[in-house]
C-alpha positions in Angstrom: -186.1 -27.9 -89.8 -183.2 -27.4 -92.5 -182.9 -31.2 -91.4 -186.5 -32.5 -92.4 -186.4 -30.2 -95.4 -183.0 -31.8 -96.8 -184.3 -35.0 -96.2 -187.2 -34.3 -97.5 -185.7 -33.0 -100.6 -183.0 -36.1 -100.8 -185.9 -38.6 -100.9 -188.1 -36.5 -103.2 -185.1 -36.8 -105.5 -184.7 -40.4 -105.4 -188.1 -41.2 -106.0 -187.9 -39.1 -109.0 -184.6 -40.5 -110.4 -186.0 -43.9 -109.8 -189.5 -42.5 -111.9 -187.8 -41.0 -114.9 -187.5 -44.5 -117.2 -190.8 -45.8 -115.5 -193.5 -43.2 -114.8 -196.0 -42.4 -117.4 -196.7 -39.4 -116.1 -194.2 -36.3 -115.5 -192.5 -36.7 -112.3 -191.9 -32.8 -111.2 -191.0 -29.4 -112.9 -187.9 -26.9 -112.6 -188.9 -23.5 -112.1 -187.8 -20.0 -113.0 -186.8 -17.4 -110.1 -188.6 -14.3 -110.2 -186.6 -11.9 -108.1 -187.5 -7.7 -107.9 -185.3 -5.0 -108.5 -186.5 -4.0 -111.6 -184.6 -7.3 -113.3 -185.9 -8.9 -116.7 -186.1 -12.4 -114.4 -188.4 -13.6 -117.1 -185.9 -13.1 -120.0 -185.3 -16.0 -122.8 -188.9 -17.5 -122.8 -188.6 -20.4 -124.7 -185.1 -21.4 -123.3 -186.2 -23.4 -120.1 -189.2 -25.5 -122.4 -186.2 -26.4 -124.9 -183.3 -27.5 -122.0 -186.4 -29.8 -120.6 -187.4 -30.9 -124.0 -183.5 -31.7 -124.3 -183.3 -33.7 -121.2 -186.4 -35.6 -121.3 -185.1 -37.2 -124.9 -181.5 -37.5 -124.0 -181.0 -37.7 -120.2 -184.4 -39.8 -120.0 -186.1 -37.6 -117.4 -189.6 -37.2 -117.1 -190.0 -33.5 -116.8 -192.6 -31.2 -117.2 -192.4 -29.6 -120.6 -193.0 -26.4 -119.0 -191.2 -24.7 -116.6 -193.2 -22.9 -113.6 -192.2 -19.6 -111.8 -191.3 -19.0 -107.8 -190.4 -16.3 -106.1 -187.4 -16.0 -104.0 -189.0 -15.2 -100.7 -192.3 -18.1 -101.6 -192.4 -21.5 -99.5 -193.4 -22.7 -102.6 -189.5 -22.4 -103.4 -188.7 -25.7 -101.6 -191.0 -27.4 -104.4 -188.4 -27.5 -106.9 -185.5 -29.2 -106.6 -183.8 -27.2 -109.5 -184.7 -23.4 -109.9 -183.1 -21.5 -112.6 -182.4 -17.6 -112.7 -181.6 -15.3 -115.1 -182.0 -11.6 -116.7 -179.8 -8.6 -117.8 -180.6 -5.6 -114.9 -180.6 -5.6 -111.1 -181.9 -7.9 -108.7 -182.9 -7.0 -105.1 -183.2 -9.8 -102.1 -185.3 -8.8 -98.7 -183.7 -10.1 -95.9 -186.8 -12.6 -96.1 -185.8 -13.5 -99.5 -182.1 -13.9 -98.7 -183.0 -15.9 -95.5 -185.6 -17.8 -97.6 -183.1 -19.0 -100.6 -180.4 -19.8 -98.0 -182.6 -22.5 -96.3 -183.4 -23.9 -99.8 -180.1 -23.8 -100.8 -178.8 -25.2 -97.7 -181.7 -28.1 -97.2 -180.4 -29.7 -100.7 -182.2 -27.4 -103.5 -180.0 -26.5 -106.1 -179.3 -22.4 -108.2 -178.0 -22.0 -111.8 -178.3 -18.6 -112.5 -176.8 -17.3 -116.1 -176.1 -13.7 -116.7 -177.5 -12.9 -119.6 -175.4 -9.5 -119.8 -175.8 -6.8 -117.0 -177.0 -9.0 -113.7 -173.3 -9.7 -112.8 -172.5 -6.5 -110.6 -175.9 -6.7 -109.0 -176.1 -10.9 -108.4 -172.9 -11.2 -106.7 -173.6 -8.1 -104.0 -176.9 -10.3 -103.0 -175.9 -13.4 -103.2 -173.1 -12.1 -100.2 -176.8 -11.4 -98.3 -177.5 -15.5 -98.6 -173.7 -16.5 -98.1 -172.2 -13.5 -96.5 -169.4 -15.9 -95.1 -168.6 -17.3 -98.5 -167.6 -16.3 -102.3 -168.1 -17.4 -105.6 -165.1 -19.3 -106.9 -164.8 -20.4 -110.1 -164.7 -24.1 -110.9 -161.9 -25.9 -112.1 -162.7 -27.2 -115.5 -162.5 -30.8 -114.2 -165.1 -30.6 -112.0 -167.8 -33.3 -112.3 -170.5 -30.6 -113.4 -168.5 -30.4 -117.1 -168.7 -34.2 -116.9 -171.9 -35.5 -116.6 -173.7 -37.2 -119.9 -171.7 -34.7 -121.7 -168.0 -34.0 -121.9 -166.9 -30.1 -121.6 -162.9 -30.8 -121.1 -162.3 -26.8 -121.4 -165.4 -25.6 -119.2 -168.4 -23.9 -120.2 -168.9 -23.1 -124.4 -169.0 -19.6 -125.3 -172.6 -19.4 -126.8 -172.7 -15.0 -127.5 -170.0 -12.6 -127.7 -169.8 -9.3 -125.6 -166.6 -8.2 -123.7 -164.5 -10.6 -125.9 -164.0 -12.2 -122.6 -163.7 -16.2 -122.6 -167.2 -17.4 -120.6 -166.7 -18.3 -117.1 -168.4 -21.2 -114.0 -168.6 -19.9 -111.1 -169.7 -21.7 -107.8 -171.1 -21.0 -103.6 -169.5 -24.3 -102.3 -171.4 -24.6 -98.6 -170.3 -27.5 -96.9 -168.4 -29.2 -99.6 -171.3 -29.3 -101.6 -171.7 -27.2 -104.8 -175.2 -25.5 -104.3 -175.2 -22.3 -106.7 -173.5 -22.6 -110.2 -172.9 -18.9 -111.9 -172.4 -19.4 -115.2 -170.9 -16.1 -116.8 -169.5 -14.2 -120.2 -171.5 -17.5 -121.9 -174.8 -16.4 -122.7 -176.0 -20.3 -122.0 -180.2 -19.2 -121.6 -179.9 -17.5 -125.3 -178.2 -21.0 -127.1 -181.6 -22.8 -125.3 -184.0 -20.6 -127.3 -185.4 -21.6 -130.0 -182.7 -21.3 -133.2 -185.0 -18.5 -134.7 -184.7 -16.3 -132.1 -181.0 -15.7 -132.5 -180.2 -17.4 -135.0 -177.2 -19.5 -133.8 -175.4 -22.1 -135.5 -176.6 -25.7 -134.5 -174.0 -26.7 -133.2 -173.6 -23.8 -130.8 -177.1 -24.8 -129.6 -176.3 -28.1 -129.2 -173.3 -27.7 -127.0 -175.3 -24.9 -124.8 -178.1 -27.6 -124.7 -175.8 -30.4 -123.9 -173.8 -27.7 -121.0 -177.7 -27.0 -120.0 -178.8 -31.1 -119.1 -175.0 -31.4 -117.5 -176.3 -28.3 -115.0 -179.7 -30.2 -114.5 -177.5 -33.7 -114.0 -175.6 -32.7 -111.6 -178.2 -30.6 -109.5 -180.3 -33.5 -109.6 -177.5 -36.7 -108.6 -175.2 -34.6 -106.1 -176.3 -35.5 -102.9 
């Protein structure tokens, strides 16, 4: 089965790279994890529609303009071959759930998940119930994920400060193949929202925009 579904999801993909400069119409969406536990999963609301605004213009996808929601433990998870999480509290996986994101994860879908201040205690005890065997291991700054469209020669940009600690990429490497990407202490979903919100400089929303279509890049060419 985790056969047919990676297959499944590697030609999926390569019909949609080959749609993005030809279809009229949107090829597929992304989707936001909603997880329980009590977690704000649904934090930074107009971050998701801004990164696939982004991409569309300068990556030359063909994304929906709105992102959809999917629940860890829902079949329709193997829909999307990009699912983003965030949040600031706790996060509980079932067993189902774990067993559930480990198949997707496995079978060629793809995780970012970006603390946005608080989840980091509580994401890395249940991610060890999807990958109990392996850790998250943080990526040398010359891997290709900083070096897709955009160039990030120092790792990930540092969008809001907390714990004057500098911001941090994690990665779950399963079979060679990067197929979670933590991004931490870089506040990545806040520099997607729209510049009211928080107020950022523009350039600090460009680079977290630009570090944003890099993720989406990579999940979506690394087969």
């Amino acid at each position: 089965m985790k056969k047919i579904f990676r297959l499944s999801i590697l030609l999926l993909s390569s019909i949609l790279i080959f749609n993005f400069s030809f279809a009229q119409q949107p090829s597929f969406k992304i989707a936001k994890l909603k997880y329980n536990g009590g977690g704000d999963w649904y934090a930074n609301k107009t971050s998701l529609p801004n990164l696939i605004k982004f991409c569309n213009q300068q990556l030359k996808l063909n994304l929906y303009q709105e992102e959809d929601v999917v629940e860890v433990g829902s079949p329709e998870l193997f829909s999307y071959p990009f699912v983003h999480m965030t949040g600031h509290g706790n996060v509980v996986f079932s067993r189902q759930e774990a067993e559930n994101l480990r198949t997707y994860l496995t079978g060629g879908g793809f995780l970012h998940i970006d603390d946005n201040y608080g989840m980091d205690k509580f994401i890395r005890l249940e991610m060890k119930k999807v990958f109990p065997e392996l850790d998250f291991i943080e990526l040398p700054f010359n891997h290709p994920i900083y070096h897709q469209k955009f160039e990030f020669n120092n790792g990930l940009p540092k969008i809001h400060e907390h714990d004057n600690k500098p911001p941090k990429g994690y990665g779950i490497i399963f079979e060679g193949k990067l197929v979670c990407f933590y991004t931490y202490e870089t506040d990545l979903g806040n520099g997607w929202e729209d510049q009211a919100i928080y107020n950022d400089p523009e350039e600090k929303r460009q680079k977290a925009l630009q570090m944003g279509a890099n993720i989406i890049s990579f999940a979506l060419t690394s087969f």
